[in-house]
N, C-alpha and C positions, 0 to 999 in steps of 0.2 A: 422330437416325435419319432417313434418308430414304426413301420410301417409291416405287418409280418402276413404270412399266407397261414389262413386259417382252415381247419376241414373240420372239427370240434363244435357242430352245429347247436349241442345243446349250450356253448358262451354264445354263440350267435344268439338263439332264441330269447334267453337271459336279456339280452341288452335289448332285444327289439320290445319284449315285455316292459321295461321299465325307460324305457325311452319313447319318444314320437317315432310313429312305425309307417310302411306301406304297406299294401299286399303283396308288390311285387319282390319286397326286399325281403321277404320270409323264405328260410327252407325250402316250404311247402311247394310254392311255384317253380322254384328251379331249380328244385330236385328232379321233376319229373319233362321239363323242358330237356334238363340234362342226361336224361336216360334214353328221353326219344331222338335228341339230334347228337347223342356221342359225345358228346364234349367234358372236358372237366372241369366239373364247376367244386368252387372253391371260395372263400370268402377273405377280402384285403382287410386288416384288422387294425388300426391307429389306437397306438399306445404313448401314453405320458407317466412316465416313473412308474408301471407296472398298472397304469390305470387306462381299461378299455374307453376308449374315446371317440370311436367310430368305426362304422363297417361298411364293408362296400362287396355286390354279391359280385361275380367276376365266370364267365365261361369263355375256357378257351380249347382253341379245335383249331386244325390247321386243314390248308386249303390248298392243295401243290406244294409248291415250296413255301407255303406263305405258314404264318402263325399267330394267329387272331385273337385277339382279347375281348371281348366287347360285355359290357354293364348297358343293360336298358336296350330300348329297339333291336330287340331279338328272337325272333322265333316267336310272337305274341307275347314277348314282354314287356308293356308298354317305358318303365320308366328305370334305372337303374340307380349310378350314384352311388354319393356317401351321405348317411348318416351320422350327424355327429354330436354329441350328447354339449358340445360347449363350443362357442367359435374358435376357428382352428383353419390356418392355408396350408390345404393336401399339396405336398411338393411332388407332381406326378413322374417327376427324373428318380424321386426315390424308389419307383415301383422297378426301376430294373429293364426298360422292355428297350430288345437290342436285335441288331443282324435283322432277319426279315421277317419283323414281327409286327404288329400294329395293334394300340388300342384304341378303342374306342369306348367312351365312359359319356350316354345319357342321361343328364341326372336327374332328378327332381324339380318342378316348377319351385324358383325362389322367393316360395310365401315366406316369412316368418321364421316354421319353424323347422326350413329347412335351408336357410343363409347361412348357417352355421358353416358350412363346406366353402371359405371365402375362394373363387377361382378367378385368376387373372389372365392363363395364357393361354393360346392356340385353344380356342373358343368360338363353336359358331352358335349363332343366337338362332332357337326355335321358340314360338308361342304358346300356350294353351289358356282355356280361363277355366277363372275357379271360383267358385261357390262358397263365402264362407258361410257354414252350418252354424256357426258359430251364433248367427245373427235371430232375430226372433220370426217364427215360419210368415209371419205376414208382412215384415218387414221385406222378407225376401220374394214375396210376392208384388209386393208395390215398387220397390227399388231395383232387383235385379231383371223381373220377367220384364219385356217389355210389352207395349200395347200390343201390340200381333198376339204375339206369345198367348197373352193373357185372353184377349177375342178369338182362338184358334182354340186353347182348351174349354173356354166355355163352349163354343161349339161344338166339340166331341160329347162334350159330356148331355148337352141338348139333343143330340143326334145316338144320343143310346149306347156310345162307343166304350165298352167296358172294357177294363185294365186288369189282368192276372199276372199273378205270382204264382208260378208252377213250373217245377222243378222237371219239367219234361224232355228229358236228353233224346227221345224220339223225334220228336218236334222241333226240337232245337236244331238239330242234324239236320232234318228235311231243310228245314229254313236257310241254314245256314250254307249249306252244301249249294242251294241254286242263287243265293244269294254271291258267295264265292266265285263260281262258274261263270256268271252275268259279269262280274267284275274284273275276271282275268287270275284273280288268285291262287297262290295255291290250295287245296281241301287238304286238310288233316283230317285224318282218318276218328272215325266216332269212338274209340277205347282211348285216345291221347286225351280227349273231354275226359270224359268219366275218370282217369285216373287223377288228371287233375283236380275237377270239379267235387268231385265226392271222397276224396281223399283228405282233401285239406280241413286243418284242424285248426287253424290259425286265420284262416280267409274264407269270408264269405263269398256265396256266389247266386246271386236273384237272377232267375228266368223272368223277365218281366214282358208281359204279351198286349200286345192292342185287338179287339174284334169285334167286330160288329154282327150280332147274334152269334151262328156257329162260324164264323170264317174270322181266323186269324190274318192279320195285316204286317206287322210288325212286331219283333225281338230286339230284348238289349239284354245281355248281359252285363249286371252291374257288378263289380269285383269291388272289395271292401275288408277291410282290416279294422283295429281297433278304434285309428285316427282318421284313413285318407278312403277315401272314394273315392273310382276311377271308372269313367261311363266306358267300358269297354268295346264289345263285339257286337257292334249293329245289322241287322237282317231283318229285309224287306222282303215282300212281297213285288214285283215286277211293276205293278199298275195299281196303286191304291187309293182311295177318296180321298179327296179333300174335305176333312173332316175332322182334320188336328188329333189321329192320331201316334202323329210322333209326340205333336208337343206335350199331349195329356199323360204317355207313357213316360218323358222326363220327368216333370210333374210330382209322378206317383214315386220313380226314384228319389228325387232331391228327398220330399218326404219321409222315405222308409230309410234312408241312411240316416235324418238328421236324427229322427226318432231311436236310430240303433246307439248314436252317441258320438258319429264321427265327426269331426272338427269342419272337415273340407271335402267337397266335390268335385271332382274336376272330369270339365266335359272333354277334354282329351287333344290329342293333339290338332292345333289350329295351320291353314294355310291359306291365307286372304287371295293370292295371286294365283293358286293352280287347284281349291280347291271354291270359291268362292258362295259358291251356293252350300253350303255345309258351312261353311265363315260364319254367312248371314243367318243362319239357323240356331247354331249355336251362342250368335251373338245376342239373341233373342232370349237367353237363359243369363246372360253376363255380360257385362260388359270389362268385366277386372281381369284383362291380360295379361298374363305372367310369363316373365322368360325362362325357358326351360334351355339349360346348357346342354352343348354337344362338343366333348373336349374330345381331342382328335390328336395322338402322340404316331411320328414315323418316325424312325430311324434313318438318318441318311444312308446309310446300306440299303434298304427299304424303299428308299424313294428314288435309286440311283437305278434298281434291280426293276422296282417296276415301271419307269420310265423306260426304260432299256427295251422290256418285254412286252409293255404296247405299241412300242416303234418298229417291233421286229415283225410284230402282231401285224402290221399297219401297212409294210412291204410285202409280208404271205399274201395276206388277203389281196394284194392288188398283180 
């Protein structure tokens, strides 16, 4: 296998069309990630005897002395990785990365059909769970929601809690902006949405709203490509009823992807010990946890350099 840097977006495209796709692994999203935080983004291209075999999106941007690689958990990118049209072990020494440089490669939850990327070494294990669409919508109602779940949207929907789809980049902003603030986050500025959002040709992007008469409670933006679904950017309201409508807002998504044609949902990334109440929530749509790799490549230069410089760090400060 050979492994090459690619910039020739229209082979990228080509392969994500006739292969199992994300939203995140398109152009479309980190082209314009890559415009807003300066980086060069670029695509790793796995080849066998002249035959494209896998791709993997890739931004790199340096940091002081440092020089950073990172696929997936980026700048609101939730997933990264390779895709790979056949099974295949990415040998990640073949990528080259040397002196004081670091990658980092998030990949994809290991449903199915995205095992293909067989990974063995310097591997830390993350969660998420997944939805398959695949299944029939009542089955996924009986088997996956569970009782909460299922008594919490019937209650929205007895209690008059109406669910929109409305492409409202005003609203979405107000929401998302005191939603941010509340959480510590950083705010992206409202023209990085909109270029993303209303640009892309290849990913969808549902405003999906909970409210009860005229007061909006709750946002999700749901991102979605041909195959995979990914419950994205959630924004709340500070103090909202208990009246199930988040879960009736899940709900209306699983529905409006399966119905789009997507294979899988995924309610996004999980963490039972520090975020537990979001665990339990989610675990109320699924219970099929899937490991999502974080392969993690230093260079002993790299790890000699920045040992060095949090010790030195460690004498300043005191």
């Amino acid at each position: 296998m050979d492994i090459v840097k690619e910039k020739n977006f229209e082979v990228i495209i080509e392969f994500l069309k006739t292969n199992f796709s994300s939203p995140t692994h398109w152009p479309d999203w980190n082209l314009v990630v890559s415009e807003f935080f300066n980086t060069e983004f670029f695509y790793l291209c796995a080849y066998e005897e002249d035959e494209l075999i896998g791709i993997c999106p890739m931004h790199k941007y340096k940091k002081g002395i440092y020089t950073y690689y990172r696929s997936g958990q980026f700048m609101y990118i939730p997933f990264g990785g390779w895709l790979l049209s056949r099974p295949n072990k990415i040998n990640y020494n073949a990528i080259q990365i040397k002196g004081l440089s670091r990658l980092d490669v998030f990949g994809l939850p290991l449903i199915s059909d995205f095992e293909n990327a067989i990974i063995e070494d310097n591997v830390v294990i993350h969660k998420t769970l997944i939805i398959d669409l695949n299944e029939d919508i009542n089955n996924i109602w009986d088997n996956y929601l569970n009782k909460n779940r299922r008594k919490m949207i019937n209650k929205a929907q007895k209690n008059d809690v109406v669910v929109e789809v409305e492409d409202d980049l005003d609203r979405f902003y107000y929401f998302y902006k005191r939603a941010s603030i509340r959480k510590g986050i950083y705010v992206l500025p409202k023209f990085f949405f909109e270029r993303l959002i209303f640009n892309a040709v290849n990913i969808n992007f549902d405003f999906i709203w909970t409210k009860i008469g005229d007061q909006y409670f709750v946002n999700r933006v749901i991102a979605y490509d041909k195959n995979y679904a990914i419950a994205w950017l959630a924004n709340y309201e500070a103090n909202i009823p208990n009246l199930g409508l988040g879960e009736v807002l899940y709900w209306e998504a699983i529905k409006r992807v399966k119905q789009f044609g997507c294979d899988f949902f995924d309610l996004a990334y999980i963490n039972k010990k520090n975020l537990p109440g979001i665990y339990e929530f989610k675990r109320g749509f699924s219970q099929k946890e899937v490991i999502v790799p974080l392969i993690i490549q230093k260079p002993l230069v790299y790890r000699v350099v920045n040992r060095g410089t949090r010790w030195l760090r460690s004498i300043i400060g005191n």
